[in-house]
C-alpha positions as CSV (number, residue, x, y, z in Angstrom):
1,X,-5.7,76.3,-29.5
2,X,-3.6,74.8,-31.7
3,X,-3.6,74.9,-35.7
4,X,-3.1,71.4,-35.5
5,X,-6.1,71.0,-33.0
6,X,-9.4,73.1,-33.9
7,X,-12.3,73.0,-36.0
8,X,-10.7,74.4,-39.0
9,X,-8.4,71.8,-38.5
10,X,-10.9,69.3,-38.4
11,X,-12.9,70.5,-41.3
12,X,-9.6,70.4,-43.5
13,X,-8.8,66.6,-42.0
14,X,-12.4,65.7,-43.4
15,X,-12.5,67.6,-47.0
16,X,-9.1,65.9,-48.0
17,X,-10.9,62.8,-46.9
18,X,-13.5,63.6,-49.4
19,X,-16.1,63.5,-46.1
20,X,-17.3,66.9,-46.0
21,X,-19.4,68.3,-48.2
22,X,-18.5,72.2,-49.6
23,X,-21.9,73.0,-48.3
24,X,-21.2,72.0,-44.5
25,X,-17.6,72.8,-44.6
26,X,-18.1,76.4,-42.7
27,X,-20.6,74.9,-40.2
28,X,-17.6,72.1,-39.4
29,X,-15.1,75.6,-39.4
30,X,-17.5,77.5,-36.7
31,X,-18.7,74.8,-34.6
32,X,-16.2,73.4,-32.4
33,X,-16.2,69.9,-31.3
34,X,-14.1,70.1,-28.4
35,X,-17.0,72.3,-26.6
36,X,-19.4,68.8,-26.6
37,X,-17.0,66.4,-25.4
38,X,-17.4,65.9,-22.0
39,X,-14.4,65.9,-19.4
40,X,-14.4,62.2,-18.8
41,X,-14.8,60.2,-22.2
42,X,-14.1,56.1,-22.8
43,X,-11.6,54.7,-25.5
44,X,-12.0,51.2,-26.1
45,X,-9.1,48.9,-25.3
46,X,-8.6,45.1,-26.2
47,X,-9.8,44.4,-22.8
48,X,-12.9,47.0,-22.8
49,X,-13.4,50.6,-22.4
50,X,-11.0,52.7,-20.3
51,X,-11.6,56.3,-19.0
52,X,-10.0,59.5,-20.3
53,X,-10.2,62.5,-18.2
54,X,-9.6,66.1,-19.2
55,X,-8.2,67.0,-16.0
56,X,-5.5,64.1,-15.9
57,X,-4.8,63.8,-19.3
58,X,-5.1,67.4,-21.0
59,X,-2.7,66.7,-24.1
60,X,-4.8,63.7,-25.2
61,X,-7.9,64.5,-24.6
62,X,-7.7,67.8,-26.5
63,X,-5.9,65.8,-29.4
64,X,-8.6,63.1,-29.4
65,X,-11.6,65.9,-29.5
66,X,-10.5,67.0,-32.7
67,X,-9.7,63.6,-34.5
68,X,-11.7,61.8,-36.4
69,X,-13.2,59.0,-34.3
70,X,-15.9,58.3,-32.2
71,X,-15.6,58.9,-28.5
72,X,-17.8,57.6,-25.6
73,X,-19.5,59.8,-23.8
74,X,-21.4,57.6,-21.3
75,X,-21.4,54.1,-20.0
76,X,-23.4,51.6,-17.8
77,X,-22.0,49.4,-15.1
78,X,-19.4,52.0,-15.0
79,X,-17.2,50.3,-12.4
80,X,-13.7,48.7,-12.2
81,X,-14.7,45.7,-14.8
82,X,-13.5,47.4,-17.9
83,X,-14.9,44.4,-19.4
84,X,-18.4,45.6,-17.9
85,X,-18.5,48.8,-19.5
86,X,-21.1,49.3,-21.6
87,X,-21.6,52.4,-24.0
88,X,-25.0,53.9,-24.0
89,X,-24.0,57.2,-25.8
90,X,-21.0,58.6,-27.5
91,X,-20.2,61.5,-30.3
92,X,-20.0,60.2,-33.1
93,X,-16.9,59.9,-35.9
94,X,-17.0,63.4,-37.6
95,X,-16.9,61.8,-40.8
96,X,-20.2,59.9,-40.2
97,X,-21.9,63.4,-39.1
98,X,-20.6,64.8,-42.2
99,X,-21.9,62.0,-44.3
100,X,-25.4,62.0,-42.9
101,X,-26.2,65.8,-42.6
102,X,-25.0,65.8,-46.4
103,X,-27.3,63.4,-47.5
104,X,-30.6,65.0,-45.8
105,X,-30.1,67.9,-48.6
106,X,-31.1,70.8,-46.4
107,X,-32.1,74.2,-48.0
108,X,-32.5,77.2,-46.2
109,X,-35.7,77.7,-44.1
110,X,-36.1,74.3,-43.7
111,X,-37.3,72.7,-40.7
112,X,-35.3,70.0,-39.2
113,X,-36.6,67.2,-36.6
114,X,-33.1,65.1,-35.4
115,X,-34.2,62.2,-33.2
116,X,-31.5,61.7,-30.4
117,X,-29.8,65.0,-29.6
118,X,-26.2,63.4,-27.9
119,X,-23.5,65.6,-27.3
120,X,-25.9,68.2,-28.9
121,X,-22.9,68.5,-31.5
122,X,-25.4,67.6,-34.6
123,X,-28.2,70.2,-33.9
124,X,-25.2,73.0,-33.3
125,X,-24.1,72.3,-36.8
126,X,-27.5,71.9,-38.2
127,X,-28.1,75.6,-36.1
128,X,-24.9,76.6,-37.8
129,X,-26.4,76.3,-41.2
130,X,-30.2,76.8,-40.9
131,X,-30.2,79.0,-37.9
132,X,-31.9,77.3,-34.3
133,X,-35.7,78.0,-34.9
134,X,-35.0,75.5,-37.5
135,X,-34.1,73.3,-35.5
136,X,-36.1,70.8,-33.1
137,X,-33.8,68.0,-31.5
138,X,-35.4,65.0,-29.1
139,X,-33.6,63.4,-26.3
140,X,-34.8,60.4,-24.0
141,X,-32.6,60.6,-21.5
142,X,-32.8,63.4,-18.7
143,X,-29.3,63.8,-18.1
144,X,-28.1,63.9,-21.8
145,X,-30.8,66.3,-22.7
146,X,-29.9,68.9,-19.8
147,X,-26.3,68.5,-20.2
148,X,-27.1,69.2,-24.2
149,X,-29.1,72.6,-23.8
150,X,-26.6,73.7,-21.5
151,X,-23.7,72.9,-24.1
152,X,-25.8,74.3,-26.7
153,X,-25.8,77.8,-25.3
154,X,-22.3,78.1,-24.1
155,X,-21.6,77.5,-27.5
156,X,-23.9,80.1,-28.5
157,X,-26.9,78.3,-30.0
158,X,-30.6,77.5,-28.9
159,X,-32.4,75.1,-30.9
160,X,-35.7,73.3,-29.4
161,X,-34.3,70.5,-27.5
162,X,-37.0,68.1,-26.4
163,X,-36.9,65.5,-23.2
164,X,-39.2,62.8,-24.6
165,X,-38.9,59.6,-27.0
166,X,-37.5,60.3,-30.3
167,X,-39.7,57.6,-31.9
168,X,-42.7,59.9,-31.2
169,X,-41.0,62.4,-33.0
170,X,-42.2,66.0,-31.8
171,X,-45.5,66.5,-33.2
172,X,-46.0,70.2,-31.6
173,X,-43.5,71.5,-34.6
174,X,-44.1,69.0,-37.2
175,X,-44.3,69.4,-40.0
176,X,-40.5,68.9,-40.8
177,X,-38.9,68.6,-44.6
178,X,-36.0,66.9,-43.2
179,X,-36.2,64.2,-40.3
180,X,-32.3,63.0,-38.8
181,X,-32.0,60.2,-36.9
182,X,-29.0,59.9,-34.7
183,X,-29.2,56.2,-33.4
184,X,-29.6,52.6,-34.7
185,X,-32.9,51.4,-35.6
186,X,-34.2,47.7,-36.3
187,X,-37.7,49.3,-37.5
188,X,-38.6,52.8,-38.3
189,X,-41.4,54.9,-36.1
190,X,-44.4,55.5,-38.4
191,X,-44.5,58.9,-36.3
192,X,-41.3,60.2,-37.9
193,X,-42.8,59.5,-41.4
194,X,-46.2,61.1,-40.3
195,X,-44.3,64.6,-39.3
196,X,-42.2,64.5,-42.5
197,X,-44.0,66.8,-45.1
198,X,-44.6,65.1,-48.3
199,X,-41.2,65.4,-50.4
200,X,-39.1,65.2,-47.0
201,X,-36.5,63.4,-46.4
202,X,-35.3,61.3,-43.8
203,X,-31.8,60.0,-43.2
204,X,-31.5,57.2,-40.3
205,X,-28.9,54.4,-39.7
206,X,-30.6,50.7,-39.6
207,X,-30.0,47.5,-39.4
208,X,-30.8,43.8,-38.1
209,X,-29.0,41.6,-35.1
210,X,-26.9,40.4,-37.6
211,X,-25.6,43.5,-39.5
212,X,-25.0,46.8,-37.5
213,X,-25.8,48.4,-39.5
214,X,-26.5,50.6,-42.9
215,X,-27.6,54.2,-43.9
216,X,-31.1,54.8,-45.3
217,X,-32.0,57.9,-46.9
218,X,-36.1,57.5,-47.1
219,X,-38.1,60.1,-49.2
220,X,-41.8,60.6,-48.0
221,X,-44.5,60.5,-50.3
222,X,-48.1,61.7,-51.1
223,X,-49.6,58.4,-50.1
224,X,-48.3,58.4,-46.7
225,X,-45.3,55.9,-46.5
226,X,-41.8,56.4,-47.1
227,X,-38.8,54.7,-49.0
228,X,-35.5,54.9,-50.0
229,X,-32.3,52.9,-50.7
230,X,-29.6,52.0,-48.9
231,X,-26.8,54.4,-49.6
232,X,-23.9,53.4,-47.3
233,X,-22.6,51.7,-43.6
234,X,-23.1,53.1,-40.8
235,X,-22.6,51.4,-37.3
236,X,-24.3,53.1,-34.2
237,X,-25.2,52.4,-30.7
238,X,-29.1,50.8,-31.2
239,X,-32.6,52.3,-29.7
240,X,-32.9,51.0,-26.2
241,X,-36.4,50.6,-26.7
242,X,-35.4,48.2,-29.4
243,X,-31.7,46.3,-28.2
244,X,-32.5,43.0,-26.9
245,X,-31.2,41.9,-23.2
246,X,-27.9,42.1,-22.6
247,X,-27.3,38.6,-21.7
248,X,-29.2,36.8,-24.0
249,X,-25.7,35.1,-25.5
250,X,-24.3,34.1,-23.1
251,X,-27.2,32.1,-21.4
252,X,-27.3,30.6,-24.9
253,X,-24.1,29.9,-24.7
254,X,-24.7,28.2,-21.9
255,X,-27.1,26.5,-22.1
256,X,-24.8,24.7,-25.1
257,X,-22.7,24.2,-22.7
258,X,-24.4,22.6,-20.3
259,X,-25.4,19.6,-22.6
260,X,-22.5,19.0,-23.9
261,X,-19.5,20.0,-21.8
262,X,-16.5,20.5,-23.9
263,X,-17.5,19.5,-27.6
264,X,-17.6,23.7,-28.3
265,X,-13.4,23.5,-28.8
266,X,-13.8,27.1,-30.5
267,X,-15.9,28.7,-27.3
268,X,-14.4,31.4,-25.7
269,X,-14.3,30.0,-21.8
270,X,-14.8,33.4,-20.6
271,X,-17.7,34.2,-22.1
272,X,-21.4,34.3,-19.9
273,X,-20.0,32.0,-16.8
274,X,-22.0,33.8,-14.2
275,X,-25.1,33.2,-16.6
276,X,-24.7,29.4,-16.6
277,X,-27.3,28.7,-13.9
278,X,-30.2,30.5,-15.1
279,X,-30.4,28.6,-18.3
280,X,-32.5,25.6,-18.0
281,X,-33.0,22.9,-20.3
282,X,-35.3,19.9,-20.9
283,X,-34.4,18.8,-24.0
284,X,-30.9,18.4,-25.8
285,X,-30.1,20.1,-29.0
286,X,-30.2,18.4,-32.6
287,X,-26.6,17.8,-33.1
288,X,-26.0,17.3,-37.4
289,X,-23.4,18.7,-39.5
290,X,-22.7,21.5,-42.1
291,X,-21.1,21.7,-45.1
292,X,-22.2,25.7,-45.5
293,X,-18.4,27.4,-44.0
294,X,-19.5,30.1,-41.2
295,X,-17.1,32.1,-42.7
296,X,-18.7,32.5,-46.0
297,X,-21.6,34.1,-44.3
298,X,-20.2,36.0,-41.6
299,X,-16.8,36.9,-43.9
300,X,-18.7,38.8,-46.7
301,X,-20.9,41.6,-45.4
302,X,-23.5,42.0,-48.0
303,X,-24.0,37.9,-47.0
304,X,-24.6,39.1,-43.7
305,X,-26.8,41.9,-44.3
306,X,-28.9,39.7,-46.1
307,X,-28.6,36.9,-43.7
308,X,-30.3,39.6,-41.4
309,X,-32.7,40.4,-43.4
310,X,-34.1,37.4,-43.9
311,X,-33.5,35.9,-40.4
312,X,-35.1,38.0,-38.2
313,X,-34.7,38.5,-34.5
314,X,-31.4,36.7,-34.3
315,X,-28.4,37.7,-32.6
316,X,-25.0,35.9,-33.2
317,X,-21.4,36.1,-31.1
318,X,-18.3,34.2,-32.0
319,X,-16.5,32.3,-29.3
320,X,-12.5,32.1,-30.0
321,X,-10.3,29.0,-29.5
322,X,-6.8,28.2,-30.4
323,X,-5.6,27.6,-33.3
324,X,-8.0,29.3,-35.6
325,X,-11.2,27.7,-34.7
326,X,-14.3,29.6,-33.4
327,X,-18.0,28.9,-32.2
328,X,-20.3,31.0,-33.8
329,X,-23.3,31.3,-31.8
330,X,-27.0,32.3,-33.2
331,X,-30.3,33.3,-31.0
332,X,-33.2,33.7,-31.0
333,X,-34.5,35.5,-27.4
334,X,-37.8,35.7,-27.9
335,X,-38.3,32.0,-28.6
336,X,-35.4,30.7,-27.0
337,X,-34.1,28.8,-30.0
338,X,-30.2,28.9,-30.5
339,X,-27.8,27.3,-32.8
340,X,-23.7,27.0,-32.8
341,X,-21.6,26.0,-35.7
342,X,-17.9,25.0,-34.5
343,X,-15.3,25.8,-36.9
344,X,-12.1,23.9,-37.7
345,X,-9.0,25.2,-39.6
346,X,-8.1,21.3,-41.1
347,X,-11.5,19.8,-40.9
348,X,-13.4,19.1,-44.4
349,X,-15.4,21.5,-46.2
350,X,-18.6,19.5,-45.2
351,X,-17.5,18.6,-41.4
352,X,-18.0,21.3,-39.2
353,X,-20.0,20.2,-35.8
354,X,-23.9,22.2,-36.2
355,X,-26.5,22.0,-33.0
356,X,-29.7,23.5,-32.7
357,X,-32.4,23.8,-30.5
358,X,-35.8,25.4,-30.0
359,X,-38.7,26.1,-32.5
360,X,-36.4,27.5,-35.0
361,X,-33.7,26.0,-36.6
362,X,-31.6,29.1,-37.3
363,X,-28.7,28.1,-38.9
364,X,-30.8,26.3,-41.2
365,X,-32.3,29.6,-42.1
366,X,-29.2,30.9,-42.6
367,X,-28.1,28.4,-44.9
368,X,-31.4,29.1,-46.7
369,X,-30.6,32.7,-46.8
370,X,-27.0,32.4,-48.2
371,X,-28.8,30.2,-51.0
372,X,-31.1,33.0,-51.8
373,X,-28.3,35.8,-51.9
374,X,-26.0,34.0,-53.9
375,X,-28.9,33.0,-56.1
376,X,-29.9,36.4,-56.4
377,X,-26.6,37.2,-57.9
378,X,-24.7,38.3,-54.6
379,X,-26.3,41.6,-54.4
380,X,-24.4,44.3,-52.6
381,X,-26.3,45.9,-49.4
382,X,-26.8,48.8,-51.5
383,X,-28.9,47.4,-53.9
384,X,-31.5,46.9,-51.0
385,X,-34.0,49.3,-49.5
386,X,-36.7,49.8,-47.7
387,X,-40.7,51.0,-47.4
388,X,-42.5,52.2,-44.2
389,X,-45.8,52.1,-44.4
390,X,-48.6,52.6,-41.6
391,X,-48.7,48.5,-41.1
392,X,-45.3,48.3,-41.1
393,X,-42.0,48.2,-42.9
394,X,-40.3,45.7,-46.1
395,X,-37.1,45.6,-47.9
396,X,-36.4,45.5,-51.4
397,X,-33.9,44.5,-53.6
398,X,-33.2,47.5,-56.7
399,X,-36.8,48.8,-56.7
400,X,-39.9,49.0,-54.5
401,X,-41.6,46.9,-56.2
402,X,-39.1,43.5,-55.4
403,X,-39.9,43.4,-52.1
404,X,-38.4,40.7,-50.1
């Protein structure tokens, strides 16, 4: 093993970065990476993901197990369509692991609960520091869960790996001080506050179909619920349990197109073709126009955090053209309501094309949520946080007691 290449190496890359905490830095030194990456791994490409084998390309693949990036470990559809590929796990960047085991605080003989054991690469380091009857790590899928245990005791540790849904927690070794979760979340598990002792903290990546996403850091209280503020970004693959269906933009899509064949001068032509004939429609869309720029939404990421927050269940994809313009497209699956705003590099601030349809009228909402946010002083997304409760879950903007 090189110098260049090893954990110590790694650690080193990730304290000059200022990532790495002094208290994790000899749990980064002892654990090595390389041993949960899996031979075959996906990089992503401008035309999709593309395999990387160990056994074909050696040099890289060791070079890449030590850098600090993400790397996926497992795809769907994985066929000769790189455009197909989708990732349904990966290891995360290094630098993200380091942030979020920093912020849960641990202290020795604490107990820790990490929803969505991966690679297993998390609960070795976690071992690492508390030692593995600390350590209680749940994994819903089969395959990664096996594959995890077995890494986990090559590599010399044996923390309680569970096959079973992380949102139920693992209730047989609750309670926990410190809860990790591992995955994207739209709302948080009541269970995981329940088998958080009072005082506990849990650290978990959220966000909406809008804004992928941000990092919580919740404290648990007396009273049974749970908040905390937003305390950075943090982008990772979403609960399947919660991601909507996959092709739920481009029948919208669609289903634009089909009323009004080529008005969208910004849509991709690629995009959702073989989806075009299950999309049905009886009645055309409202077609009006908007003087709100996409761009100032969808440009400024605290705008589009907020814009998530307040316009729930809606997804959005952006449909390229030449010459600068773009189709954003908004939906709404669950109600079937959908909205496009076609952008123009030398149109007027007030004349870009709008069209909506269905129950909702979402880019009407989210002209209604830009007003609010820039109203409200254009918070950042770190003002904001959020409350679980046993009913359910609100944000706030500064304190609890602002709730949105």
């Amino acid at each position: 093993m090189s110098e260049e290449s090893s954990p110590a190496a790694l650690a080193r890359q990730l304290t000059r970065g200022g990532h790495l905490a002094p208290a994790w830095r000899e749990a980064f030194t002892q654990v090595d990476r390389k041993r949960f990456i899996p031979d075959r791994v996906w990089i992503q490409g401008e035309d999709g993901y593309h395999p990387l084998d160990r056994v074909t390309d050696p040099d890289r693949w060791h070079r890449l197990a030590y850098e600090d990036r993400a790397l996926v470990t497992r795809v769907e559809d994985d066929g000769v369509d790189t455009a197909a590929l989708v990732p349904s796990s990966s290891a995360s960047m290094p630098r993200v692991v380091a942030t979020m085991l920093d912020a849960l605080t641990v202290a020795d003989g604490m107990r820790v609960l990490e929803v969505g054991t991966g690679t297993g690469y998390n609960a070795a380091l976690l071992s690492e520091r508390l030692g593995d009857q600390q350590v209680v790590s749940v994994e819903v899928d089969p395959r990664t869960a096996d594959t995890a245990r077995a890494t986990l005791k090559n590599a010399g540790h044996s923390p309680t790996v569970i096959t079973g849904d992380g949102g139920l927690g693992c209730p047989a070794h609750a309670p926990y001080e410190r809860t990790i979760v591992t995955y994207a979340l739209h709302s948080v598990p009541y269970a995981l506050v329940e088998q958080t002792a009072p005082g506990g903290v849990i650290v978990l990546p959220w966000g909406t179909g809008l804004y992928n996403g941000v990092l919580l850091r919740l404290t648990t209280g007396e009273d049974g619920t749970a908040t905390g503020p937003v305390i950075g970004d943090s982008a990772f693959m979403w609960n399947r349990y919660e991601t909507p269906r996959r092709d739920v933009m481009a029948t919208v899509q669609n289903r634009g197109r089909s009323q009004d064949q080529g008005q969208n001068q910004g849509q991709g032509q690629d995009q959702g073709q073989n989806q075009a004939d299950r999309a049905p429609t009886t009645a055309p869309a409202t077609a009006t126009r908007t003087g709100l720029d996409p761009r100032l939404v969808f440009g400024d990421e605290d705008a589009t955090f907020t814009a998530g927050v307040l316009v729930p269940d809606c997804r959005y994809s952006v449909g390229h053209g030449p010459g600068g313009e773009f189709t954003l497209w908004l939906a709404d699956h669950t109600t079937g309501s959908w909205a496009s705003v076609d952008y123009r590099p030398n149109a007027s601030s007030a004349d870009h094309p709008l069209r909506q349809y269905g129950p909702r009228a979402l880019w009407s909402e989210v002209e209604a949520a830009y007003d609010w946010w820039r109203n409200a002083g254009s918070p950042e997304r770190t003002r904001f946080g959020l409350t679980v409760t046993p009913v359910g879950q609100h944000l706030w903007l500064d304190t609890p007691d602002r709730p949105l």
